[in-house]
TIVO-2410 file (N, C-alpha, C; in nm, 3 decimals):
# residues 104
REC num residu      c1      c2      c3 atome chaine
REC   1      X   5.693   9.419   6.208     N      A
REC   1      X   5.612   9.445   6.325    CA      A
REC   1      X   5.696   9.455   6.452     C      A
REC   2      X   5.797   9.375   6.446     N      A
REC   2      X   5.886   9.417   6.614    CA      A
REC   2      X   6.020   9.442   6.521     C      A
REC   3      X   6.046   9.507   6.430     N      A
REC   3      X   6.168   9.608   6.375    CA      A
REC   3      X   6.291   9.521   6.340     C      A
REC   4      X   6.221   9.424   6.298     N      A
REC   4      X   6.339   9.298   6.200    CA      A
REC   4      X   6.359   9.389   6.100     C      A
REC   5      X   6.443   9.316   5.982     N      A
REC   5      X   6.504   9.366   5.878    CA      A
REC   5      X   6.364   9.335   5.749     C      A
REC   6      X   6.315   9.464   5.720     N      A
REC   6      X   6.193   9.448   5.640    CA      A
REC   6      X   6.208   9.416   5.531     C      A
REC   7      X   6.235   9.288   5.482     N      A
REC   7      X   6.239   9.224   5.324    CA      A
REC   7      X   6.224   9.090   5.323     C      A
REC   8      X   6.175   9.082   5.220     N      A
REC   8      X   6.105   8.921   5.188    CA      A
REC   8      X   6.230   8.814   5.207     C      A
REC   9      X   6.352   8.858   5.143     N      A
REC   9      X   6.466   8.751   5.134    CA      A
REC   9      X   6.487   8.741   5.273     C      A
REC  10      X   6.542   8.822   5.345     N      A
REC  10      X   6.523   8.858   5.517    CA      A
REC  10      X   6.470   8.786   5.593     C      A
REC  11      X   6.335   8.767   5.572     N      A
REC  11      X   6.236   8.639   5.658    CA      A
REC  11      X   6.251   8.516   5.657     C      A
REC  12      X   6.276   8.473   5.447     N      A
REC  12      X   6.285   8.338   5.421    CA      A
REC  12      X   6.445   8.302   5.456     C      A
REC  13      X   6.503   8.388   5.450     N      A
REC  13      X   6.670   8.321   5.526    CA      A
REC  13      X   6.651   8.284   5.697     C      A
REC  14      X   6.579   8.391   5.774     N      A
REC  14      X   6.540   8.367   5.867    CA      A
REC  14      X   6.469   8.246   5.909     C      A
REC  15      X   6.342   8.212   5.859     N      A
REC  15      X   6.288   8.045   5.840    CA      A
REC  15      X   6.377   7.985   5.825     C      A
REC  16      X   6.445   7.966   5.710     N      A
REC  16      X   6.542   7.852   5.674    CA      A
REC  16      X   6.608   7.844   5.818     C      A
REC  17      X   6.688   7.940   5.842     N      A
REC  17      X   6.756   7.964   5.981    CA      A
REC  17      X   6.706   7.874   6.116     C      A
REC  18      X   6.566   7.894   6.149     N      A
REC  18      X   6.499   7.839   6.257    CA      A
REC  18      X   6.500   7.668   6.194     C      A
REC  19      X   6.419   7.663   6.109     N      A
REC  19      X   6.427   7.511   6.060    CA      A
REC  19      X   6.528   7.473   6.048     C      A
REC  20      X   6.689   7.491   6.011     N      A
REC  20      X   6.757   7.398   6.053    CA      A
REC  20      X   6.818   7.380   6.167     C      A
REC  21      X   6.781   7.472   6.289     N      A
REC  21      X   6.843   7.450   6.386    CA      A
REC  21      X   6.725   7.356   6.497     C      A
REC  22      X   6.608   7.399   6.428     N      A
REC  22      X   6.527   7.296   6.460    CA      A
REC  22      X   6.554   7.156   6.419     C      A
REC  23      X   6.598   7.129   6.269     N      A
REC  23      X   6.587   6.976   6.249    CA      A
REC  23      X   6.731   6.941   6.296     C      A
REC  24      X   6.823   6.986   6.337     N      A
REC  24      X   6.943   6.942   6.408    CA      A
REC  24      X   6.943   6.942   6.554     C      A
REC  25      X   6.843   6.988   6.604     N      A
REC  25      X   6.797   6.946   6.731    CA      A
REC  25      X   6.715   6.823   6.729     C      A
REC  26      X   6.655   6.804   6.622     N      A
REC  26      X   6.536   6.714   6.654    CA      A
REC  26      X   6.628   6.574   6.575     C      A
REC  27      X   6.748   6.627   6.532     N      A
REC  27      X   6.851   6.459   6.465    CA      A
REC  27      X   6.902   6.447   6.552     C      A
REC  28      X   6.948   6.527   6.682     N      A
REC  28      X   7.017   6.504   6.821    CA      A
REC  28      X   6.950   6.380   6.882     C      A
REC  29      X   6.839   6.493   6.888     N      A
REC  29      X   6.648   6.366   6.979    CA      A
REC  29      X   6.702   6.263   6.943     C      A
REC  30      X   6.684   6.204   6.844     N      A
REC  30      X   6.663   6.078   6.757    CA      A
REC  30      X   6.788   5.987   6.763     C      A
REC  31      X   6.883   6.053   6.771     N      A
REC  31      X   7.022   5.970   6.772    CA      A
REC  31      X   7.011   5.925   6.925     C      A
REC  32      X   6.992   6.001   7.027     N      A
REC  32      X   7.039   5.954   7.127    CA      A
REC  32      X   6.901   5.868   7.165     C      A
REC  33      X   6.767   5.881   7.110     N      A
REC  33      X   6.684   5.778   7.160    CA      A
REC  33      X   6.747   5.634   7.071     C      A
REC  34      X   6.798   5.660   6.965     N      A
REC  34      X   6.793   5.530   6.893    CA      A
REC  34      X   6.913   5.471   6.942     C      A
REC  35      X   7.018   5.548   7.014     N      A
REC  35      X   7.135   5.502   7.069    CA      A
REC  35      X   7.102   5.455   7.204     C      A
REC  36      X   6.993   5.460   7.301     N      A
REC  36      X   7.030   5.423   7.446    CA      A
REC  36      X   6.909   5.291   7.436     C      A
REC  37      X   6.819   5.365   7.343     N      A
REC  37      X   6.692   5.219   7.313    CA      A
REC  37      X   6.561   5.256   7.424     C      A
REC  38      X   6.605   5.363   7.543     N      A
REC  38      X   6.479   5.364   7.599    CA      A
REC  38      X   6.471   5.535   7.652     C      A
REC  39      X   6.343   5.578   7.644     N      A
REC  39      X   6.321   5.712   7.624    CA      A
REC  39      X   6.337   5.806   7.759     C      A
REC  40      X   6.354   5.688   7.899     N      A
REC  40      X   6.384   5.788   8.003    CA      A
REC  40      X   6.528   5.797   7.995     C      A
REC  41      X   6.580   5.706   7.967     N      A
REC  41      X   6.728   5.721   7.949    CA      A
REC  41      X   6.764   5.880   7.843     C      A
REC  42      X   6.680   5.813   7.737     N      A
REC  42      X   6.742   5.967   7.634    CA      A
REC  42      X   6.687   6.102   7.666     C      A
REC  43      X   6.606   6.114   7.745     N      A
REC  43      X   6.564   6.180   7.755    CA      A
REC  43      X   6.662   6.264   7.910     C      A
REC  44      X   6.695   6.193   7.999     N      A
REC  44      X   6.792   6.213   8.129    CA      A
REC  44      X   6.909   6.257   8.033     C      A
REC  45      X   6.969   6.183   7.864     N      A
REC  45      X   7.063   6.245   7.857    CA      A
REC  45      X   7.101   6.358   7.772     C      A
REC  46      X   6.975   6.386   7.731     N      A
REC  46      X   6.962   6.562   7.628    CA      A
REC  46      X   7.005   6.615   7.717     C      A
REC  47      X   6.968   6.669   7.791     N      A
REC  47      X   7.036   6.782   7.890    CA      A
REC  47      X   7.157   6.824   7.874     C      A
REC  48      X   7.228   6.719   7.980     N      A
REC  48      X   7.354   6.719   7.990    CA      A
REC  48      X   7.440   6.755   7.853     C      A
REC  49      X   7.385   6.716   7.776     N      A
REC  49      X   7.461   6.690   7.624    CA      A
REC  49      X   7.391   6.835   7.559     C      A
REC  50      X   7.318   6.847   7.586     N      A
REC  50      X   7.257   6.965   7.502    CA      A
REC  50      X   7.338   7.125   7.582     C      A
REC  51      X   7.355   7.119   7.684     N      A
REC  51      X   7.402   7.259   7.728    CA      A
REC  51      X   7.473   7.296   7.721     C      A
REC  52      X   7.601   7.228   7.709     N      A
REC  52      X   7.740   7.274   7.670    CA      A
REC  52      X   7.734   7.372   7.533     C      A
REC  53      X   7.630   7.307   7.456     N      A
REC  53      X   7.649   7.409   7.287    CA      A
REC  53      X   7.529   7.517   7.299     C      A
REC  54      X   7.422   7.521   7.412     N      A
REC  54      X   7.400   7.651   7.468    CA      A
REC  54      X   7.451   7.737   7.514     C      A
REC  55      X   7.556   7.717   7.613     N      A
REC  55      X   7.623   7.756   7.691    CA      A
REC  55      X   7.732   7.818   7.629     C      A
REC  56      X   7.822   7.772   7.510     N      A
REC  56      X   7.934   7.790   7.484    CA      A
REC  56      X   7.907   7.818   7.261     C      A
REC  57      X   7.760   7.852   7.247     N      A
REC  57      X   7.717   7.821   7.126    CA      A
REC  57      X   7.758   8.037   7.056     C      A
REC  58      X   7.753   8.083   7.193     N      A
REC  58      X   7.731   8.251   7.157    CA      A
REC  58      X   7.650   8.308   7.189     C      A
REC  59      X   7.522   8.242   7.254     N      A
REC  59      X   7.402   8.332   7.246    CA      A
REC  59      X   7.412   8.361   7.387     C      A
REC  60      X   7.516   8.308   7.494     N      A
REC  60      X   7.505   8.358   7.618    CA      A
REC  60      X   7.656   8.397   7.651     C      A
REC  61      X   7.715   8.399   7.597     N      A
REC  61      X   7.846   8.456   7.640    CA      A
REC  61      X   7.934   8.488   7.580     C      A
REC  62      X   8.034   8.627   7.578     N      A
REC  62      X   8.131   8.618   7.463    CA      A
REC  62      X   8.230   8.503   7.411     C      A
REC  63      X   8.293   8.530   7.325     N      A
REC  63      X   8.353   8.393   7.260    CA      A
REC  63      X   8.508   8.456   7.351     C      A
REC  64      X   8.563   8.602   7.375     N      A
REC  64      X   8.642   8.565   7.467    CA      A
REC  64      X   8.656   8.559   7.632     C      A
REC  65      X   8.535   8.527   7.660     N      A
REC  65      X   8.521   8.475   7.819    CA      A
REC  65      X   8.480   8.336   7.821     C      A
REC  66      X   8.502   8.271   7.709     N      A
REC  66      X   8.492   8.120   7.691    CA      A
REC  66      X   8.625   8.046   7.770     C      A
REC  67      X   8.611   7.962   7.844     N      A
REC  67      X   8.759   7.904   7.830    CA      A
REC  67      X   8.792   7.826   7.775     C      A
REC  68      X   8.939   7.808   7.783     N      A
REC  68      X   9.016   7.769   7.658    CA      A
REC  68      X   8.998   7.605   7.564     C      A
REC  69      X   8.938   7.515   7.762     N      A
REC  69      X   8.908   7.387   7.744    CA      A
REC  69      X   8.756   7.350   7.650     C      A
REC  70      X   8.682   7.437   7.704     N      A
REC  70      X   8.571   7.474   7.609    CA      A
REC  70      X   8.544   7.513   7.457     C      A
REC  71      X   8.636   7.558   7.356     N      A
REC  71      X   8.677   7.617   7.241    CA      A
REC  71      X   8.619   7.572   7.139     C      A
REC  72      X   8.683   7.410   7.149     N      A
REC  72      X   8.608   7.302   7.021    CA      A
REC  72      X   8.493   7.320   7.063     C      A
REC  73      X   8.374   7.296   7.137     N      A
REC  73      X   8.247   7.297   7.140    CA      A
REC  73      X   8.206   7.364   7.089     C      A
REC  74      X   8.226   7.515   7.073     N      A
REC  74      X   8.202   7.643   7.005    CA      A
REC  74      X   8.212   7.622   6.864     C      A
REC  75      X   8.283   7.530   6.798     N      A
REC  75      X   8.278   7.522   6.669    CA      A
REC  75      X   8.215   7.392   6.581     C      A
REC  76      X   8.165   7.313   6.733     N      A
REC  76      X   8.100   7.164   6.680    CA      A
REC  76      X   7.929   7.221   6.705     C      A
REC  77      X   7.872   7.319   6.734     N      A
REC  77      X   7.748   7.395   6.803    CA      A
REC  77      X   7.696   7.422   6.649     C      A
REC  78      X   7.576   7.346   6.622     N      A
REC  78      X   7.484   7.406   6.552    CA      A
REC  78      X   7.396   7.499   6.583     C      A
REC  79      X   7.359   7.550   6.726     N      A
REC  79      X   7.320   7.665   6.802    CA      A
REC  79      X   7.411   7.771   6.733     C      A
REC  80      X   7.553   7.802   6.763     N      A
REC  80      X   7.629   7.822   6.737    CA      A
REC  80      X   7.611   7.909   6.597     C      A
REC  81      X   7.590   7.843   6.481     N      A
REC  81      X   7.627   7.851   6.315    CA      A
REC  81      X   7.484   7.908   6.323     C      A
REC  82      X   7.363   7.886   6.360     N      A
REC  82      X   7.244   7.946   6.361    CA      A
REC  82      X   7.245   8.065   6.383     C      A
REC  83      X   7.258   8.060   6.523     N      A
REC  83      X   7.261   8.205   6.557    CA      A
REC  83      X   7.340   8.353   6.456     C      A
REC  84      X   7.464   8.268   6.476     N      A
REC  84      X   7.553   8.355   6.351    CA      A
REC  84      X   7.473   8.392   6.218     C      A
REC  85      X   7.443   8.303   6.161     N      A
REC  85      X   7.306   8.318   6.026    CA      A
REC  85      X   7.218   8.435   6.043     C      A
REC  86      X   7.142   8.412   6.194     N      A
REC  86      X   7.063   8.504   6.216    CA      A
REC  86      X   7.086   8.625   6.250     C      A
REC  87      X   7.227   8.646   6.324     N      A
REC  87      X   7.269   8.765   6.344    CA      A
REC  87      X   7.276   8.848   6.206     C      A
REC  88      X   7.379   8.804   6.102     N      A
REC  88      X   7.418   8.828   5.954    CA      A
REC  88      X   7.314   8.885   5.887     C      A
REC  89      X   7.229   8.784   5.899     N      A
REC  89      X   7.084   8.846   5.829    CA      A
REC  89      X   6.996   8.976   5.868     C      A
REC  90      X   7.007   8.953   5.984     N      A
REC  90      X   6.938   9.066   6.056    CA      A
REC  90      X   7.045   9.236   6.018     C      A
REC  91      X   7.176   9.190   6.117     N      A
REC  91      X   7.256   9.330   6.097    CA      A
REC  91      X   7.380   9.375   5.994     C      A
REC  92      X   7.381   9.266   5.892     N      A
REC  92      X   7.412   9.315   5.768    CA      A
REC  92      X   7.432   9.465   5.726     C      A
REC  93      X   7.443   9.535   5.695     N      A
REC  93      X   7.465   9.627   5.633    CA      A
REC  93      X   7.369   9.698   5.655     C      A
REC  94      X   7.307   9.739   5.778     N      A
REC  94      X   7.251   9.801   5.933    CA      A
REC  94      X   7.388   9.923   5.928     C      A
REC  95      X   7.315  10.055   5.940     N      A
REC  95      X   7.395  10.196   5.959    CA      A
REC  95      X   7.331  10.268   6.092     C      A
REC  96      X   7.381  10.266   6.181     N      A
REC  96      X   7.340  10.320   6.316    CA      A
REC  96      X   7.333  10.498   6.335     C      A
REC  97      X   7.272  10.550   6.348     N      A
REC  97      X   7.289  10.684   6.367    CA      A
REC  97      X   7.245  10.700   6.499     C      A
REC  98      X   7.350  10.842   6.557     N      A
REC  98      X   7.321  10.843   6.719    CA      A
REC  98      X   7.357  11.007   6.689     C      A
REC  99      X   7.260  11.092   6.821     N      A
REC  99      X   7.262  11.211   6.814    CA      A
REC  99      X   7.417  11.248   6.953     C      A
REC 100      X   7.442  11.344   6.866     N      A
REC 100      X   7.546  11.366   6.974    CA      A
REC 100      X   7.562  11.398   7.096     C      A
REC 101      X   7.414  11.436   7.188     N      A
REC 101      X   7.423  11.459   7.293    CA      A
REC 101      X   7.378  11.288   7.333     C      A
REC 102      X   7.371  11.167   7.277     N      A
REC 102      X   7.361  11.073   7.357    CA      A
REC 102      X   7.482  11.010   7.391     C      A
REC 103      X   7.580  11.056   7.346     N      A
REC 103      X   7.738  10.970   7.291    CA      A
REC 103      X   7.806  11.038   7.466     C      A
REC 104      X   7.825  10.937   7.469     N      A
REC 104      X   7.925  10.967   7.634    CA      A
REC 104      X   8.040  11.069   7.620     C      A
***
């Protein structure tokens, strides 16, 4: 319906995809509530802790306009390994055709 990759295996890799980047967000939640003991605290410190592997995960910036101090994060990012999954799945073995008067 919005021009994903039309096959059954396709979707369910896709699910799998969302659910674990969901339940590794939601083992983040949990560690840092069970680590500070009180929920405004854990909650003041998702943020901070959570953006760096937004930020530096792929989905907002190339991997070479990363800097250099930044690097490891990029490879500790379950954002990161998701996204990649989902990209794979989606443009896999995807053949682009373009007419020649659009080509610069």
């Amino acid at each position: 319906m919005i021009g994903l990759k039309n096959s059954v295996s396709a979707f369910f890799i896709a699910v799998l995809a969302s659910i674990g980047i969901s339940w590794s967000s939601t083992g983040l939640g949990w560690f840092l509530s069970a680590w500070t003991g009180d929920v405004r605290i854990a909650g003041a410190l998702t943020a901070p802790i959570i953006m760096p592997f937004f930020l530096f995960g792929g989905l907002y910036q190339y991997d070479s306009s990363t800097p250099i101090y930044f690097v490891p994060v990029k490879y500790i990012s379950w954002i990161r390994y998701g996204f990649d999954m989902l990209m794979i799945n989606e443009f896999e073995g995807l053949e682009l055709e373009c007419d020649q008067e659009l080509l610069l």
